[in-house]
matplotlib code that plots the C-alpha trace (Angstrom):
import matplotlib.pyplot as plt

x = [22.1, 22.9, 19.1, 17.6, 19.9, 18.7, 14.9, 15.7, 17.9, 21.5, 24.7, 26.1, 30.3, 30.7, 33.5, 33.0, 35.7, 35.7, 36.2, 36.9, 38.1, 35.8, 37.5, 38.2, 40.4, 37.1, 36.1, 33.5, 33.1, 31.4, 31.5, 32.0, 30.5, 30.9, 28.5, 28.0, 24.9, 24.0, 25.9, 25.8, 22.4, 21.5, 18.4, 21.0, 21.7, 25.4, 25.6, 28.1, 25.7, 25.6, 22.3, 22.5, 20.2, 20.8, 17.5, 18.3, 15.4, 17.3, 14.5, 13.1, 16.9, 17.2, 14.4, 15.7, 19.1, 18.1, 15.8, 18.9, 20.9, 18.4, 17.6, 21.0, 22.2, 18.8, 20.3, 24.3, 23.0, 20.8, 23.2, 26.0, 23.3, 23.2, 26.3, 28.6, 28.4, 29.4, 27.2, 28.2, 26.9, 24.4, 22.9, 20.3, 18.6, 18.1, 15.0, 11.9, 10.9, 14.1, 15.9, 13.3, 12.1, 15.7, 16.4, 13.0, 12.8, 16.0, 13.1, 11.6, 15.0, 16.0, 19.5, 21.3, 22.8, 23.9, 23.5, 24.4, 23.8, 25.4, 29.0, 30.1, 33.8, 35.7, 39.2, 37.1, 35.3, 38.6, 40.7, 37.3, 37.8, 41.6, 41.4, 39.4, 41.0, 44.8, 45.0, 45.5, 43.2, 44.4, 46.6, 50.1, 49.6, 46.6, 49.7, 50.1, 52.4, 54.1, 55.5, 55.6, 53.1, 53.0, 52.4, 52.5, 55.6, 53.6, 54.1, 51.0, 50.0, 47.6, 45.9, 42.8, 39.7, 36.9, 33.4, 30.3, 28.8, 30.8, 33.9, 37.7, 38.2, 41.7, 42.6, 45.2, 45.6, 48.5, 50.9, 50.0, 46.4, 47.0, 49.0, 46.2, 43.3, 45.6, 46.4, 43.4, 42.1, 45.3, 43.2, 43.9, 46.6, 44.9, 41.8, 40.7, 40.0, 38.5, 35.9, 34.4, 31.1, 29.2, 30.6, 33.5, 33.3, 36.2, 33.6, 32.4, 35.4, 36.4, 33.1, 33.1, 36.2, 35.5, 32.2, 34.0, 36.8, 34.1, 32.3, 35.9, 36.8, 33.6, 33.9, 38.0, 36.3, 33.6, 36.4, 38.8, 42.0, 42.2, 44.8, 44.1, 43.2, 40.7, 39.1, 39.4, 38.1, 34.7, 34.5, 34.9, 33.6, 36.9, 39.8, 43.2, 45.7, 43.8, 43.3, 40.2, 41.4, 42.6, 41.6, 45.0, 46.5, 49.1, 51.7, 52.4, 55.9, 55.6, 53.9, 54.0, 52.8, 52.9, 55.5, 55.9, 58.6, 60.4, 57.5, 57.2, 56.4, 58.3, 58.1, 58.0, 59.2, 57.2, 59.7]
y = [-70.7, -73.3, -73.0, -73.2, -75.9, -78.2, -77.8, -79.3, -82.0, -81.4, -79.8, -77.8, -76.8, -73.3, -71.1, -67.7, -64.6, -61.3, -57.7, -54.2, -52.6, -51.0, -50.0, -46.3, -47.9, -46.5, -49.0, -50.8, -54.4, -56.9, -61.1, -63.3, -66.3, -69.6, -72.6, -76.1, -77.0, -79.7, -81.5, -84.4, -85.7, -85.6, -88.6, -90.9, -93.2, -93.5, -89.8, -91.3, -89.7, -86.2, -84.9, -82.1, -79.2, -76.2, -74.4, -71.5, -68.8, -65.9, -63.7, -65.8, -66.1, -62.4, -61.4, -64.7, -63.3, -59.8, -61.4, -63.6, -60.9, -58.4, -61.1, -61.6, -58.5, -58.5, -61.4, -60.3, -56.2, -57.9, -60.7, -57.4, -55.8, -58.5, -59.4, -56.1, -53.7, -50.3, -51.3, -47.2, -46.3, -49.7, -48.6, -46.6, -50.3, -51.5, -49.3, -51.3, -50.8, -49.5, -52.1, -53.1, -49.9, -49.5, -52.8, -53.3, -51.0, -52.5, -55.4, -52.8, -51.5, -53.0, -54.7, -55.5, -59.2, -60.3, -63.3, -65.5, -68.5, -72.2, -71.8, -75.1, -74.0, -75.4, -73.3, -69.7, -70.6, -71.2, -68.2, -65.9, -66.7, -66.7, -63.1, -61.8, -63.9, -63.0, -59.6, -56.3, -53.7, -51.9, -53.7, -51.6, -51.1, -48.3, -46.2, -44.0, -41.0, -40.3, -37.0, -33.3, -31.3, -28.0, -25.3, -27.6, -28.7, -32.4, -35.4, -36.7, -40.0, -40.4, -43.8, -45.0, -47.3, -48.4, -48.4, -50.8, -49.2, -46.1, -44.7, -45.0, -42.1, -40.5, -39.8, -37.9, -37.7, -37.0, -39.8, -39.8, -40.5, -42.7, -44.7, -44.5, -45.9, -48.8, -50.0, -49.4, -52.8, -54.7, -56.9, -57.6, -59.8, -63.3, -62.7, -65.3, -63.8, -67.4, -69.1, -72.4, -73.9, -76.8, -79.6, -78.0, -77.1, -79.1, -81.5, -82.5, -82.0, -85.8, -87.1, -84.9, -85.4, -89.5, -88.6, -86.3, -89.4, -91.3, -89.5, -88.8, -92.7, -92.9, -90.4, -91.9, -95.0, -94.1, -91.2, -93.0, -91.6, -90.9, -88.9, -85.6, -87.3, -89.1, -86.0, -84.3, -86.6, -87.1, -83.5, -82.4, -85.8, -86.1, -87.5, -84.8, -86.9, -88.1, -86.8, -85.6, -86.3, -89.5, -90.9, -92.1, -91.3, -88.9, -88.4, -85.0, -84.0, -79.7, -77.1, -73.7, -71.1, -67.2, -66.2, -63.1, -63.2, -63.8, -61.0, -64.1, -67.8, -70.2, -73.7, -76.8, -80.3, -83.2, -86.1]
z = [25.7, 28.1, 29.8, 26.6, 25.2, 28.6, 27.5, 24.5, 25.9, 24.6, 26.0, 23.5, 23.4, 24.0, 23.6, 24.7, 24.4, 26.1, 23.6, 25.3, 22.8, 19.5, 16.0, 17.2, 20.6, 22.9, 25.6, 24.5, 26.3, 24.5, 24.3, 21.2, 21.4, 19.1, 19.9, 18.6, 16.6, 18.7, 21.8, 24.0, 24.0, 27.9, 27.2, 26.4, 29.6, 29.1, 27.7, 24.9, 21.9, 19.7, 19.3, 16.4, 16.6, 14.2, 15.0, 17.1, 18.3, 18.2, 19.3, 22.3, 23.3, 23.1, 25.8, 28.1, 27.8, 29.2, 31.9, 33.2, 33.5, 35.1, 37.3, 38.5, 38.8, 41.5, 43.1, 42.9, 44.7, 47.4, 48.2, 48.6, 50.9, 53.1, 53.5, 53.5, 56.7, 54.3, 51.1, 50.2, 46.8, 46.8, 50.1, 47.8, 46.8, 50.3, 50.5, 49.4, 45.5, 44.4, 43.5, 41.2, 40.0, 38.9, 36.7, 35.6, 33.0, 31.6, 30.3, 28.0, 26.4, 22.8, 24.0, 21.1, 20.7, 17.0, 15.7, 12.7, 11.2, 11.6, 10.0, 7.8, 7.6, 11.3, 10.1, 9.5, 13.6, 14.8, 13.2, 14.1, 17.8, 18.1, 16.2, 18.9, 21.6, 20.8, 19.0, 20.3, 19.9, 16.8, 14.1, 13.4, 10.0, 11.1, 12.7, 9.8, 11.5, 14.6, 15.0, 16.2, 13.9, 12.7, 15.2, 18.3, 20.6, 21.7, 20.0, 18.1, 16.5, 13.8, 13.5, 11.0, 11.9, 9.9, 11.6, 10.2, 6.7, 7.2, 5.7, 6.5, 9.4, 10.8, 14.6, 15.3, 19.0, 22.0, 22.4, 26.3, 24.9, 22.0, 25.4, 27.2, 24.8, 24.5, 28.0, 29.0, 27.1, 28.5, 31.3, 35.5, 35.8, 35.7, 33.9, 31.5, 28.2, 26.9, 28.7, 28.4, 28.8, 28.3, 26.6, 27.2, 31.0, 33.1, 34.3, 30.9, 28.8, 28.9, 28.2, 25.1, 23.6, 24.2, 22.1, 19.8, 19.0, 18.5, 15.8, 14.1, 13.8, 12.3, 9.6, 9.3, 8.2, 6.0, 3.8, 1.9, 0.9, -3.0, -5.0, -6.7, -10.2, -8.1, -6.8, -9.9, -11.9, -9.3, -9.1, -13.2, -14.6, -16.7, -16.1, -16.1, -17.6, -20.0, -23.4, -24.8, -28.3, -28.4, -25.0, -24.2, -20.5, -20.2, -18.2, -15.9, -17.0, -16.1, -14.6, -15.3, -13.6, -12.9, -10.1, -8.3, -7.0, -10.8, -12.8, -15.1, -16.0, -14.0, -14.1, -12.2, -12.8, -10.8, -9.7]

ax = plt.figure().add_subplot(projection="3d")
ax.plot(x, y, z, "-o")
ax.set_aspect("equal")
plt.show()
């Protein structure tokens, strides 16, 4: 993203969040990524301006994505070849062709990166990444028994996951392995489940949020603050408090409404 982003002459803000764990508790490492739809315009001399830029080519992006990697991993083995005296199980790649006649035909294979389109609601980005960033693998409602069963001396937990387009399905496994596909997504000690790029790198961090304060005082100055018959009245075209009959303004004096917690109407009384 960021090499493609630089040909186009912005620096997007990138959050990115690491994911071992898939709906059944298997490992299964993947990355979630959120990126801006634009970013600091790198023409600009002082580098104080937002460039926005929506337009994403998922499918170019896909095939550069895969040659990055392939090409890296070239670099990363060779470098380890060099450097180590016992290279043990890489030792295989330091005879000529292999390497490549290993990782090349990774070029060919149909990787699988999804993609979606630009998101207008800020709260639903944030709470997306946080979810992935903070939770644990399998929510404690899904626990559904715990217990010695039937015909067996072990203890055994049953647990439900959901996969994509497919039905609701039931696991009953070991406690030692229902333990076990859990802490096995609990990462090293020090590992940084968020990452940040971009915009949002160390380096560049002030620079953006000077821009980003920026923009804001902008959009502080242009919205003005109006009350809820103000909004209302934009929004509908008529004005709530006052009457459709005989056009004279009314005054709020109680709200009712349906409460839970009561099975029944309750009311409220503004001050």
């Amino acid at each position: 993203m960021l090499s493609w982003s630089k040909e186009r002459h912005f620096l997007p803000a990138i959050v990115s969040s690491s994911h071992t764990s898939g709906r059944n508790l298997k490992f299964h490492p993947h990355i979630h990524m959120l990126m801006s739809s634009g970013g600091i315009d790198l023409k600009s001399k002082r580098l104080n301006r937002w460039k926005s830029s929506s337009f994403i080519p998922f499918k170019m992006l896909h095939k550069r994505y895969c040659f990055l990697l392939v090409k890296e991993l070239k670099k990363t083995i060779r470098k380890h070849l060099e450097e180590s005296l016992n290279p043990g199980k890489l030792s295989v790649f330091s005879y000529p062709g292999i390497l490549d006649s290993f990782l090349d035909p990774l070029l060919k294979m149909n990787w699988y990166v999804h993609d979606s389109t630009e998101s207008d609601h800020e709260d639903f980005s944030v709470s997306y990444i946080v979810r992935y960033a903070k939770r644990p693998p399998l929510a404690e409602w899904r626990i559904l028994d715990y217990g010695k069963k039937s015909n067996s001396s072990e203890y055994m937990v049953t647990f439900s996951y959901k996969e994509r387009e497919h039905p609701e399905v039931k696991w009953t496994v070991p406690v030692e392995k229902f333990i076990s596909l859990l802490i096995q997504h609990i990462p090293p000690k020090h590992f940084r489940v968020v990452r940040y790029y971009g915009a949002l790198a160390t380096k560049t961090k002030p620079l953006f949020k000077r821009i980003l304060s920026k923009l804001f005082r902008r959009m502080k100055e242009m919205a003005k603050f109006t009350r809820w018959r103000e909004r209302i009245t934009s929004f509908t075209g008529k004005d709530p408090l006052r009457s459709s009959l005989c056009q004279r303004e009314m005054e709020l004096v109680e709200v009712a409404y349906f409460s839970k917690r009561l099975g029944s109407l309750d009311f409220y009384h503004p001050p």
